[in-house]
VOSEBA-547833 format. One record per residue: residue in one letter; y, z, x of N, C-alpha, C in turn. Coordinates in steps of 0.02 Angstrom, whole numbers, plus 32768, in hexadecimal, padded with zeros to 4 digits. Example, Ala and Ser with C-alpha at 12.3 -4.5 7.8 and 13.67 -1.06 7.14 Angstrom:
REM residues 2
A7EE4818682947F1F818682677F5B81868294 S7F90816282827FCB816582AC8002818A8285 
//
This chain:
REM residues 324
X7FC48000802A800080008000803E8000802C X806B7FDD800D80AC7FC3804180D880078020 X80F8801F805D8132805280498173803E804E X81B18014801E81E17FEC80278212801D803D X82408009805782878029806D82B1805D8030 X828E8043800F82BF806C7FD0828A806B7F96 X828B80A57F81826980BF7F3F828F80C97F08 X8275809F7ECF829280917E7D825F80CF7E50 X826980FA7E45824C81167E0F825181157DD5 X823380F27DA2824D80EC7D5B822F811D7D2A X824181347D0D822B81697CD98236815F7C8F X822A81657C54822A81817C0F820D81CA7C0D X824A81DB7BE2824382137BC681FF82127B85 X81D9823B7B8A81A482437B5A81AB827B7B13 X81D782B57B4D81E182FD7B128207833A7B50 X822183467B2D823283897B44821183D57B56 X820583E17B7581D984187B67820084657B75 X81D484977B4981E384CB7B3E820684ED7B76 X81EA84FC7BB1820F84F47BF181E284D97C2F X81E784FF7C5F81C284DD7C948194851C7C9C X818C85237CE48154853E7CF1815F85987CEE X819E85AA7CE681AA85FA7CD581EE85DD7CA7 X820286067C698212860C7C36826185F97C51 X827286137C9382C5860B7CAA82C585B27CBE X829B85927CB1829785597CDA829585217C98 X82C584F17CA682C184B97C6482AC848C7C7F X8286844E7C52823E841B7C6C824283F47C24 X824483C37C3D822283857C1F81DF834C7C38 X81B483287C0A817F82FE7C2281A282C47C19 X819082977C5981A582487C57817D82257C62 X816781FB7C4A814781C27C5A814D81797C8C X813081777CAD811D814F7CF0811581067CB4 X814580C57CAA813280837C9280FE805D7CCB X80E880697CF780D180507D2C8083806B7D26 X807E808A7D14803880C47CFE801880BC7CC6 X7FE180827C9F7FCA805F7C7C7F7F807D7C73 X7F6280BB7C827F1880D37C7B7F2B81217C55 X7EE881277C407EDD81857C197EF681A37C5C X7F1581E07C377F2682017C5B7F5582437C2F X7F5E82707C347F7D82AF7C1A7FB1829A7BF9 X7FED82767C24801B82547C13802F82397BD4 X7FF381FA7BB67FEF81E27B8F7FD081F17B6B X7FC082107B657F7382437B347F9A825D7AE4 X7F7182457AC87F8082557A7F7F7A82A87A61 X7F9B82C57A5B7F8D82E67A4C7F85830E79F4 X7F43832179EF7F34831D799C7F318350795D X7F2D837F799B7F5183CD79707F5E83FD79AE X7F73844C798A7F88848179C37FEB848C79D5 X7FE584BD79E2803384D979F98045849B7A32 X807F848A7A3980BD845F7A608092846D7AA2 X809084247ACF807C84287B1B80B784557B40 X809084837B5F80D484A37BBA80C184847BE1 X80EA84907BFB80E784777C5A80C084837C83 X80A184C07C82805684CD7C9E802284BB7C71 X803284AB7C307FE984897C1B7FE484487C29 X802084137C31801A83E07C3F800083DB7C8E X801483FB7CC5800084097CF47FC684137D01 X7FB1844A7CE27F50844F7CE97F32841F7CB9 X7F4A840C7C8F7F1983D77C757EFF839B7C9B X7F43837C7CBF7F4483547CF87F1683697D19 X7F09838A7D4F7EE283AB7D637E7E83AC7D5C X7E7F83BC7D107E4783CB7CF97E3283807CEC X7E6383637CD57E4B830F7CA57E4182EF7CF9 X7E5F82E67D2E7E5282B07D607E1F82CA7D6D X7E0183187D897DCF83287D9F7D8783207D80 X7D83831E7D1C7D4583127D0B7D4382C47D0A X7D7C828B7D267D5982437D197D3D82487D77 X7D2F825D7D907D0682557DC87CAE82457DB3 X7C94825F7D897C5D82707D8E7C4882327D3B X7C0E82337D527BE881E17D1B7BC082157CE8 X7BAA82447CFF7B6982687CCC7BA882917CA3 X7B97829C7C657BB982D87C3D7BDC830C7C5B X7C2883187C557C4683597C957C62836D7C5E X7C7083AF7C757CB683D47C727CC883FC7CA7 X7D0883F77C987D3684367CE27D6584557CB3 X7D56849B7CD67D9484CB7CB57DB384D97CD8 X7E0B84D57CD97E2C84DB7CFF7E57852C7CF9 X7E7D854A7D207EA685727D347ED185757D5C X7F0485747D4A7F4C85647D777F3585257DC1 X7F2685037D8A7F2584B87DBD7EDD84B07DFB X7EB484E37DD57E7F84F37E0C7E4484FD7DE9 X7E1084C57DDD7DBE84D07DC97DAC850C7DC5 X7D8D85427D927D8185707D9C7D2085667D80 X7D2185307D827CDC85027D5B7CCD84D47D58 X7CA884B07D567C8884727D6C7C4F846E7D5D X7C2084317D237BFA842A7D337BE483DC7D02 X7BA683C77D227B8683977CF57B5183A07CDD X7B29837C7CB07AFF83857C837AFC83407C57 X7AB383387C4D7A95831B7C2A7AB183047BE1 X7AC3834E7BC97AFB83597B937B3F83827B95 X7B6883777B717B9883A07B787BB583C57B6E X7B8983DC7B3A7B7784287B307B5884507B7B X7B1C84337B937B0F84517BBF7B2E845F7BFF X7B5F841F7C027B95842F7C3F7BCD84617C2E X7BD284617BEC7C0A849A7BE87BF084EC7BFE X7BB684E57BEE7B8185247BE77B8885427C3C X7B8185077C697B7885087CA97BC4851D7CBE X7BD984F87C9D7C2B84ED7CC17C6A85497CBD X7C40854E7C747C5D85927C6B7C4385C37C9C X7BEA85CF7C967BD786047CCA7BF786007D01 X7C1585ED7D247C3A85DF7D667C5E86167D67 X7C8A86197D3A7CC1864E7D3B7CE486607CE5 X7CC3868A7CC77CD986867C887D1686AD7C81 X7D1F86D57CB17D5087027CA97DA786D17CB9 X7D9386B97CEC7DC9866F7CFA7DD6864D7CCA X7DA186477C9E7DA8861F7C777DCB86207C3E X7DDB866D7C2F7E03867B7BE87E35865D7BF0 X7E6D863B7BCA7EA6861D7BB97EAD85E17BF5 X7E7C85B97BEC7E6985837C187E6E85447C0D X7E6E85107C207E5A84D07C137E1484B27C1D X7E0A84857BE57DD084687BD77DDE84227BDF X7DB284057C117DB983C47C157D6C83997BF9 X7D6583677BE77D16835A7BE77D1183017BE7 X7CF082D37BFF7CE982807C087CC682737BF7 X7CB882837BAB7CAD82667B657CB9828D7B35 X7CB1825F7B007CD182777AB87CA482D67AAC X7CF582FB7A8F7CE5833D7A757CD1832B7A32 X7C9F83367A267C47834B79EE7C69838979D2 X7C4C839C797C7C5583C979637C3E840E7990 X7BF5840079A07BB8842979B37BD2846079EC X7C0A84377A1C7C3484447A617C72846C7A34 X7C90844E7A097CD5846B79FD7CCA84BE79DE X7C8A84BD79B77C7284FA799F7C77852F79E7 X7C4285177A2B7C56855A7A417CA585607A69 X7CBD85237A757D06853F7A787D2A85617A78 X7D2185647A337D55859B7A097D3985DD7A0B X7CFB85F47A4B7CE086247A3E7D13863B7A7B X7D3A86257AA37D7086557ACC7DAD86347ACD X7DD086557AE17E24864B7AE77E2785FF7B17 X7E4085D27AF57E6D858B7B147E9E85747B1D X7EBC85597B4B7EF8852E7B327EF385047B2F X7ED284BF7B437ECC84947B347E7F847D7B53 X7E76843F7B1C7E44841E7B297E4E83E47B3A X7E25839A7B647E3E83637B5D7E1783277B6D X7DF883087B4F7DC482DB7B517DEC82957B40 X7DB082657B4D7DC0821B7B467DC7821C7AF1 X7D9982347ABB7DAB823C7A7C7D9C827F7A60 X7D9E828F7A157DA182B67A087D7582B079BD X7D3A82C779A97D1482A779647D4E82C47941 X7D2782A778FB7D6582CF78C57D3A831D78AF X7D01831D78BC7CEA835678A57CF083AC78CB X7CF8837B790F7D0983B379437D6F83C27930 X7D7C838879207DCF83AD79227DBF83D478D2 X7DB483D078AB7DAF840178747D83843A7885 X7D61845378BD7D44848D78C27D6F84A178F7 X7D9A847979187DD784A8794A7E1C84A87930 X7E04848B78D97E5584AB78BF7E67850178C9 X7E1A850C78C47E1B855678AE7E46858678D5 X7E48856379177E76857A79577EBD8544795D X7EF38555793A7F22854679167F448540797A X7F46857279A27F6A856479E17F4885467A21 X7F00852E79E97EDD85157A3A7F0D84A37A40 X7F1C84A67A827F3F845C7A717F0D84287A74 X7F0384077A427EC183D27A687EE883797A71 X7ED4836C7AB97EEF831F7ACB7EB482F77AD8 X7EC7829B7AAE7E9182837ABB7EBA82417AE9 X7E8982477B0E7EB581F57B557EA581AD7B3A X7E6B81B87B0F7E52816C7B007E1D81637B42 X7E1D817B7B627DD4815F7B877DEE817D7BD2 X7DB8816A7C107DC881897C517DDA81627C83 X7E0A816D7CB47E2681527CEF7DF1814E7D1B X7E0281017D517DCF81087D7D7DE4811A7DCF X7DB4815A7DC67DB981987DFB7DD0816D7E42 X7DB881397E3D7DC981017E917E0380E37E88 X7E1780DE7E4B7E6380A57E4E7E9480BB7E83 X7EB280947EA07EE1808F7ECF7F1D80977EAD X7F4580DA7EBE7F8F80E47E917FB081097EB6 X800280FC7EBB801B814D7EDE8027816F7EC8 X804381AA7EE4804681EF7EB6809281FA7EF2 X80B082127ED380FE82227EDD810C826A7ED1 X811982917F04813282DB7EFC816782FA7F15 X819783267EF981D7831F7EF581DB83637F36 X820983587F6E822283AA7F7D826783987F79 X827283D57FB082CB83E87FB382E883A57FE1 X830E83727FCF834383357FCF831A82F77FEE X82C2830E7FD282B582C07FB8827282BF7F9F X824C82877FC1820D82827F9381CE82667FD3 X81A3828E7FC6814D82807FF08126824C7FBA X8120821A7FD180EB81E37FB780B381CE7FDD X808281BB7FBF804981BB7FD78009819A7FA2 X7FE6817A7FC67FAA81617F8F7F8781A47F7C X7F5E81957F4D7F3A81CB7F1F7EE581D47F43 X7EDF82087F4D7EAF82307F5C7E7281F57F44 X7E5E81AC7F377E27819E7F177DD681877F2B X7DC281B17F667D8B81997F857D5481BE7F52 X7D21819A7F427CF381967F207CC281927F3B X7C9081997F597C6181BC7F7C7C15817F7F65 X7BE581707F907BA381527F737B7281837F5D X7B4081817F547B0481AE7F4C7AFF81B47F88 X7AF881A37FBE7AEE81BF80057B3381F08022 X7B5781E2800A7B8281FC802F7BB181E28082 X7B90818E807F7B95818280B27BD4813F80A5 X7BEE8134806F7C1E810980737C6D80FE8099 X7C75812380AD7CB8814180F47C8D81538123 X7C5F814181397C40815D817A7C1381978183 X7C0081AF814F7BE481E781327B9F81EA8161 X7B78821F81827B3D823081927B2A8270818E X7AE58275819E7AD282BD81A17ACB82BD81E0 X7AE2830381ED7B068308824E7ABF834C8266 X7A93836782247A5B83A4824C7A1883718258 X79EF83A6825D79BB83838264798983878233 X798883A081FE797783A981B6799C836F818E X798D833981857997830E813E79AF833C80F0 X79D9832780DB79E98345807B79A88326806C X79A3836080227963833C7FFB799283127FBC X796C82F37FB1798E82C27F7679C282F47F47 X79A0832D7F4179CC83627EFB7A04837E7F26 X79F0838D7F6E7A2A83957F917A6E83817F9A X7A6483407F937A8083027FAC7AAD82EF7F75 X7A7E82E97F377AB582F47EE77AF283317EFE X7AD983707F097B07839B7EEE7B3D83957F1E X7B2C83857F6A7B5F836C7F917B95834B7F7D X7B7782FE7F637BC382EE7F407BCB82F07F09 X7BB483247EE77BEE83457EA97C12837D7EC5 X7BFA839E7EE37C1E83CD7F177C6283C97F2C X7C5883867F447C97836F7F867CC0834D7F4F X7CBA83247F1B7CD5831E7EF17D0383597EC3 X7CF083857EBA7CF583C87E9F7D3883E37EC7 X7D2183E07F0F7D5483F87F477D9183D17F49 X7D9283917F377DA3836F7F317DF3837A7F13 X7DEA83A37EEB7E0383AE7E967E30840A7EB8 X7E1784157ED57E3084717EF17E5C84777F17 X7E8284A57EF87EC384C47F577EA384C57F7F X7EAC84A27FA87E9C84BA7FFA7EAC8506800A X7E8F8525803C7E54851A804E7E0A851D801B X7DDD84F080227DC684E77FD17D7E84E67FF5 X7D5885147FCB7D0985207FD77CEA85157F93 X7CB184FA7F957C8C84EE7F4A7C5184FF7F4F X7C2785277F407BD485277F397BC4850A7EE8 X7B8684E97F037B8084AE7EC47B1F84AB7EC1 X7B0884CB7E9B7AB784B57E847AB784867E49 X7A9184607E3B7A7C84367E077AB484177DFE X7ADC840B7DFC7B1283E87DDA7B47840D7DB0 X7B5784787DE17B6684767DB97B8D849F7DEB X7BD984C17E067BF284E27E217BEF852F7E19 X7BDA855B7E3A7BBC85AB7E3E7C0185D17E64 X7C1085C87E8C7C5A85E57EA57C8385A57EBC X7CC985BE7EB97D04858E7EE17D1C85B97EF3 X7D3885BE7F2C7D8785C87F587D9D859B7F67 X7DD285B17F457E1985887F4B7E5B85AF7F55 X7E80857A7F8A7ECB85767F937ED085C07FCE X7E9485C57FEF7EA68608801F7EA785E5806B X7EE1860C809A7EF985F680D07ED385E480FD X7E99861080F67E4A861581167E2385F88110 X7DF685D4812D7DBB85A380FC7D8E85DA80FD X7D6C8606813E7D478632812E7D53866180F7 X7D90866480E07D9086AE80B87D8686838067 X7D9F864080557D84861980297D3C861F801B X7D0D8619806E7CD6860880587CB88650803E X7CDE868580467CB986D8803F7CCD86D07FE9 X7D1E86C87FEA7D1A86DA7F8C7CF286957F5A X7CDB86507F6F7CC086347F567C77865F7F5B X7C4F867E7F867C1786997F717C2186E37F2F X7C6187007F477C77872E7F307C6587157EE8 X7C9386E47EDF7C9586E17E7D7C5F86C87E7F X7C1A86AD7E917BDB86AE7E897BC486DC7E6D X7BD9871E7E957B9B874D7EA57BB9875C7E50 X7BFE87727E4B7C2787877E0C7C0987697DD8 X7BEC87367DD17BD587167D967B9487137D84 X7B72873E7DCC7B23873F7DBF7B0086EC7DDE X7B2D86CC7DF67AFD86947DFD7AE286937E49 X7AA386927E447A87869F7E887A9C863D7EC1 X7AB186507EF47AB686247F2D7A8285FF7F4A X7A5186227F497A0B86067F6B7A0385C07F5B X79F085897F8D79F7854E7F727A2985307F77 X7A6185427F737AAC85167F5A7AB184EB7F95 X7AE484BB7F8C7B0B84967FC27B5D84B57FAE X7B8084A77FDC7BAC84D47FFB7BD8848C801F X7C22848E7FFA7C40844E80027C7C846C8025 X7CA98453805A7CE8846280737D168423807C X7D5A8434805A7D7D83ED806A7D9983D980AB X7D87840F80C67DA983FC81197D6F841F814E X7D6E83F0818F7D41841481BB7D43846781DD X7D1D848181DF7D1B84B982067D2184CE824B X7D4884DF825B7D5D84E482AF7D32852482E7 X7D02853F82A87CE5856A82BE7CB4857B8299 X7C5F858182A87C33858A827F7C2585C18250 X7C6785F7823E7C50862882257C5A860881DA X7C6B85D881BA7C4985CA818D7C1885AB8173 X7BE9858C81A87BA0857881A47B8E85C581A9 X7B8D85F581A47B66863681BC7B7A86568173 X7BCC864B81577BC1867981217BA8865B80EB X7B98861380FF7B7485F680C17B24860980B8 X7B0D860F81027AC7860580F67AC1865C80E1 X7AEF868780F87AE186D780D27AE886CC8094 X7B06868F80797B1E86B980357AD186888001 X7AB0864C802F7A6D863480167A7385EC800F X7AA985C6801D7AC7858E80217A76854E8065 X7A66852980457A30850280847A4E84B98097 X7A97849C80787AAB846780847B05847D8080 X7B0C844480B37B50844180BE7B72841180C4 X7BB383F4809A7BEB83B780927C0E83D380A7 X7C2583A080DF7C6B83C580FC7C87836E8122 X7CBE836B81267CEF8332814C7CD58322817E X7CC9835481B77CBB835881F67D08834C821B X7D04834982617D41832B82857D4B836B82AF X7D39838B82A57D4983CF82D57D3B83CC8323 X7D6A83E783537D4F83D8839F7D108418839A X7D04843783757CD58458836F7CA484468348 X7C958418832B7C62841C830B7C0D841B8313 X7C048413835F7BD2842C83797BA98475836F X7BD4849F83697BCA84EC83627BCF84ED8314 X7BD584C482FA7BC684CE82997B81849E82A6 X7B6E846082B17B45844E82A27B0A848482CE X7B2084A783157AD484D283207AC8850D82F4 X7B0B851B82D97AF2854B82977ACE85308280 X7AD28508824A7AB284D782237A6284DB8228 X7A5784CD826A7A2684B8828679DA84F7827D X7A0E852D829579F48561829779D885858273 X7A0D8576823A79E1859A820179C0856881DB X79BA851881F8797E84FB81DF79B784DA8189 X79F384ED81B57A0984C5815B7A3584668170 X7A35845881377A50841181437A898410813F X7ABA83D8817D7AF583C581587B0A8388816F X7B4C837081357B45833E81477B9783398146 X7BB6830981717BE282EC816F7C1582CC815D X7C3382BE81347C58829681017C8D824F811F X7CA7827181637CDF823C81897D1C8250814D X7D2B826D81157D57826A80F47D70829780D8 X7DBA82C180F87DD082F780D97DD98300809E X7DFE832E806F7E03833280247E45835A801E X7E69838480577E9983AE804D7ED7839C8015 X7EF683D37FED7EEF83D47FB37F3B840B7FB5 X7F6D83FF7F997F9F842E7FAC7FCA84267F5B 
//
């Protein structure tokens, strides 16, 4: 993408909103004419109390992160940060998955999901506190069983963005503006499409290898510094947004242990390399046997003989994810 001498930003106003992100702060949503796919933005919305500024925010958030994935998802979001993740066969069952993660995160949350909300789904819904929900559609039978929740907001996009499209993303500071293409690498079943290998001497097993890149995908989506443990297809702890990657990777086992979901097994995803093996070590304490990570470290010798050592796999990616 060419970066010209001078930047035109065009905008429409969409609505005004209540305020911005604390009550002293005034905010409006505009719309991008240049920006032609689903997306939060354009999203219909079909009942529920007036969009804020942090719901439009985490919805964003929640809606780019569940079109990553092809099988049935949902992600629940919290202040701009996955607190859940998962897929499933059905989507009921990914919600099922997606909640155990962290239910307590989850109260007054966002619901994202990449396919149509079903009565069957909207029923348990309304079994905790929401702010919004937001799918490609919405049945009519499920919006009459989430009338009942008069302040939950529900938005429908018309269908899902594709997670690879090439777009920029424009972010504002103090007397100007950071541009940049959009985060869209999309990953193969191997993991090897940017250069990707496995760097131990243990091979992933095929189920491994799945949860890898839903994992790194997952990480994908988190504040830096961003840790994910991921079994079946379904996320068990995250740390996110801590200065530390090690101390990420301690409270991602942490809200594991908090939720009862045992580690044993998992793969264990990081968006940036490790400069030091003590998080191959607190993974394999906490039961973690595979590892996604960027690589690039002048150290990464001393992570892969961790690795090695305790006989677990990892593999490589060639491709950061950092996330700010």
């Amino acid at each position: 993408m060419q970066f010209d001498e001078e930047l035109n930003i065009e905008a429409r106003r969409k609505m005004a909103l209540r305020y911005g992100e604390n009550p002293h702060q005034e905010a409006a949503l505009y719309l991008d004419p240049s920006v032609d796919r689903p997306c939060v933005a354009r999203a219909l919305q079909l009942a529920g109390k007036e969009l804020s500024y942090n719901n439009i925010a985490d919805a964003d958030a929640a809606f780019e992160c569940v079109a990553e994935f092809d099988e049935p998802a949902v992600v629940i979001v919290k202040h701009m940060n996955p607190c859940g993740v998962a897929s499933n066969a059905t989507l009921r069952g990914a919600y099922d998955k997606a909640l155990a993660c962290d239910p307590v995160s989850a109260f007054g949350g966002i619901v994202a999901l990449n396919r149509a909300l079903d009565a069957s789904l909207a029923e348990e819904l309304t079994k905790i506190f929401l702010e919004v929900v937001i799918a490609p559609s919405i049945e009519a039978e499920a919006l009459a069983v989430l009338a009942m929740k008069p302040n939950v907001r529900l938005l429908a996009t018309g269908g899902l963005p594709d997670a690879s499209a090439r777009e920029m993303t424009v972010r504002s500071v103090a007397g100007g503006f950071l541009v940049q293409t959009r985060d869209n690498v999309v990953f193969n079943e191997e993991l090897s499409a940017f250069g990707g290998k496995t760097v131990t001497k243990r091979e992933p097993t095929a189920a491994e290898l799945a949860d890898m890149k839903f994992a790194f995908a997952v990480c994908k989506h988190v504040k830096s510094n961003a840790i994910v443990y991921v079994r079946d297809g379904a996320t068990l702890g995250i740390g996110a947004g801590q200065m530390s990657r090690v101390i990420s990777t301690k409270i991602a086992a942490m809200k594991a242990a908090e939720a009862k979901l045992p580690l044993k097994g998992s793969v264990m995803a990081s968006d940036a390399f490790f400069p030091f093996p003590d998080c191959v070590e607190a993974a394999h304490e906490a039961g973690a046997t595979a590892i996604v990570q960027p690589g690039g470290s002048k150290n990464d010798q001393a992570s892969i003989d961790a690795a090695d050592m305790h006989g677990m796999t990892m593999v490589f990616t060639g491709t950061r994810h950092f996330r700010h």
